[in-house]
Backbone as CSV, one residue per row, in Angstrom:
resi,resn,N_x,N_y,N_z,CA_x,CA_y,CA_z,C_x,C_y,C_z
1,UNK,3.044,10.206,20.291,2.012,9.461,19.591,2.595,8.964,18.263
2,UNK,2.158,7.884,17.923,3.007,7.497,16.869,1.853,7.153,15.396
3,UNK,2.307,7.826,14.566,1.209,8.223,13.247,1.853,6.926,12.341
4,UNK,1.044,6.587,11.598,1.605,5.382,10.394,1.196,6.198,9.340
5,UNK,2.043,6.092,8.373,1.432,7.164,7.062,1.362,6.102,5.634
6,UNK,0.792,6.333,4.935,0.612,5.388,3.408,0.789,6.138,2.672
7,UNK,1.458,6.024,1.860,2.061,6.700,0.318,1.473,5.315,-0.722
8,UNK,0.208,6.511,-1.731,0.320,5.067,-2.746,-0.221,5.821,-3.864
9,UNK,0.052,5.189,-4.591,0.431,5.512,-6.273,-0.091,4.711,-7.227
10,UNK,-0.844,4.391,-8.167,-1.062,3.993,-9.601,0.115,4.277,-10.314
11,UNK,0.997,3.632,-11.414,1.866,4.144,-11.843,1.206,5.430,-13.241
12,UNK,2.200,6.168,-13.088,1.972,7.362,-14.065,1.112,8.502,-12.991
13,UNK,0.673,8.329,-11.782,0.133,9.187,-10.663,1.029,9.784,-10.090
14,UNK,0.380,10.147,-9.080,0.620,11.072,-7.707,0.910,10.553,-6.944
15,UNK,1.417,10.384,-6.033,1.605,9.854,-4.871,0.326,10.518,-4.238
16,UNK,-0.813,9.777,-3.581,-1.589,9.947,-2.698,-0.948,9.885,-1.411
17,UNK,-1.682,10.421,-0.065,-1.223,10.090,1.026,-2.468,10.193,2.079
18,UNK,-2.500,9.085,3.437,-3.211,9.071,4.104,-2.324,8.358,5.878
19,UNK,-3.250,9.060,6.564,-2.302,8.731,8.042,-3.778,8.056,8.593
20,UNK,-2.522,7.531,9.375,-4.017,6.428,10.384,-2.840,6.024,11.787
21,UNK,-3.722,5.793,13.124,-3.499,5.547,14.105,-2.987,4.243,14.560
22,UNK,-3.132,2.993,13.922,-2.587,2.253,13.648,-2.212,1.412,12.593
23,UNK,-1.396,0.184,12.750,-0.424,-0.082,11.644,-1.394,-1.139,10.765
24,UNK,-2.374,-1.419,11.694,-3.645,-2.594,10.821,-4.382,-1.682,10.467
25,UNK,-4.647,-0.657,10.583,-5.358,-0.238,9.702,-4.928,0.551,8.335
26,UNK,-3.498,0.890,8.567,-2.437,1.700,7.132,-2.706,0.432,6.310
27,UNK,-1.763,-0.920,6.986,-1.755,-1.813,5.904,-3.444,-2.402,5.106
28,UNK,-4.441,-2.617,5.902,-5.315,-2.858,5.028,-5.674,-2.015,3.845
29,UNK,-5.315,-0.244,4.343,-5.641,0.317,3.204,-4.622,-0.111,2.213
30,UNK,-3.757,-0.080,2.510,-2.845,-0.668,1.394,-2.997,-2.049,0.601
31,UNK,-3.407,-3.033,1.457,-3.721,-3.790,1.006,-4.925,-4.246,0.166
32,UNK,-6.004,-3.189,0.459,-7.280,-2.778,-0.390,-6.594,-2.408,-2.002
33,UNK,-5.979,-1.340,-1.563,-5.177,-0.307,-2.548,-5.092,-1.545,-3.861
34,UNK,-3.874,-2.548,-3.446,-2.988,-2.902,-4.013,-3.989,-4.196,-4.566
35,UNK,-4.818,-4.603,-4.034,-5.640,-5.555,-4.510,-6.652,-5.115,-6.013
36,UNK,-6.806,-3.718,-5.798,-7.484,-2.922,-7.249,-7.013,-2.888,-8.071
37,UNK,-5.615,-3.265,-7.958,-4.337,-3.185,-9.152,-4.502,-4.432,-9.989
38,UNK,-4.549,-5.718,-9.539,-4.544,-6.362,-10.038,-5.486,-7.107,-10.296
39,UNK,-5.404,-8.466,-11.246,-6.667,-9.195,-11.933,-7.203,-9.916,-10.955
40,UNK,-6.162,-10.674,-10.069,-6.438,-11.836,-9.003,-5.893,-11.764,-8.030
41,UNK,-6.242,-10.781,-7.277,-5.624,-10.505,-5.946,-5.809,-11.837,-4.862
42,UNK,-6.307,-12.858,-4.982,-6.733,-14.160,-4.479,-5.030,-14.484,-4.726
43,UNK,-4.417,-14.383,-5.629,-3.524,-15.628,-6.181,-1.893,-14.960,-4.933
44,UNK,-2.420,-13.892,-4.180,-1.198,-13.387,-3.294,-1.299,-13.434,-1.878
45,UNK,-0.550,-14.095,-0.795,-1.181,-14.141,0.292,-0.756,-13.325,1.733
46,UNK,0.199,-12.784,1.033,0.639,-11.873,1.851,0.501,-10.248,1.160
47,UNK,0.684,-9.149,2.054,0.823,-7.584,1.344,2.057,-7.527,0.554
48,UNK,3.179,-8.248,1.364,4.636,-8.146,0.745,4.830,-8.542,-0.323
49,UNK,3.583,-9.945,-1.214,3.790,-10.968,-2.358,3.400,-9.791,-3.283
50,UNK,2.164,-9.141,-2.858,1.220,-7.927,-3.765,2.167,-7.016,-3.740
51,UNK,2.494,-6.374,-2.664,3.624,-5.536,-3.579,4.774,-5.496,-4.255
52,UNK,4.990,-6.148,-4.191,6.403,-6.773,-5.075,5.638,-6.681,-6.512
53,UNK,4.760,-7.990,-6.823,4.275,-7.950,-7.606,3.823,-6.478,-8.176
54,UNK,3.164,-5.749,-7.752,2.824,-4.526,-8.279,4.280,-3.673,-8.567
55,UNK,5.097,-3.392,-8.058,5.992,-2.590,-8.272,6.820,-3.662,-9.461
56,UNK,6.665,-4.292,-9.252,8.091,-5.416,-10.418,7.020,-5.062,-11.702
57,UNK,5.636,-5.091,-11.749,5.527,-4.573,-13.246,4.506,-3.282,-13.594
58,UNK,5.285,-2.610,-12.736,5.479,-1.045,-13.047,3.604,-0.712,-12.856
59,UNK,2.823,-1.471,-11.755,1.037,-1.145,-11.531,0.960,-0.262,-10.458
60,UNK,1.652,-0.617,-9.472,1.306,0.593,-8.295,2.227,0.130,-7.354
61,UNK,2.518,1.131,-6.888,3.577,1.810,-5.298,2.818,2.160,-4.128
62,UNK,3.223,1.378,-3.302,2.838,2.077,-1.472,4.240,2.052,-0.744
63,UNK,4.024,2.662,0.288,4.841,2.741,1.151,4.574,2.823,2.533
64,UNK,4.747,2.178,3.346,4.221,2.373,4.627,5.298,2.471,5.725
65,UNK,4.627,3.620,6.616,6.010,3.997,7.559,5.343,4.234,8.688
66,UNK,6.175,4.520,9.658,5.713,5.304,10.666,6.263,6.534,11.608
67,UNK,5.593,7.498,12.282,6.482,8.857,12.694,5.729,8.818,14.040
68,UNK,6.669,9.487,14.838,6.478,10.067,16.113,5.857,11.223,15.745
69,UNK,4.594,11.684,16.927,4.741,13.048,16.370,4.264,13.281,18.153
């Protein structure tokens, strides 16, 4: 079975973590996540533009993977 896991962070946090069954549903949380970070989450149109953006000025970290288990 294959688990997708989310690692995400506010900077100066914790690494939170949450697993989900599939990969549309990790990334929306992430993409929820990463949209709270910023002023105008409108102005990014992909997850990849938002996170960049978030990590290049030091707002928040995700990570998304996936494991066999």
């Amino acid at each position: 079975m294959k688990v997708w896991i989310v690692k995400f962070r506010r900077s100066g946090d914790d690494y939170e973590v949450r697993l989900f069954r599939s990969k549309e549903e990790a990334e929306s949380l992430a993409l929820d996540f990463l949209k709270g970070c910023v002023w105008s989450p409108e102005d990014f149109d992909t997850l990849d533009e938002l996170e960049a953006h978030c990590a290049d000025n030091d707002l928040a970290y995700i990570d998304v993977a996936y494991d066999i288990i």
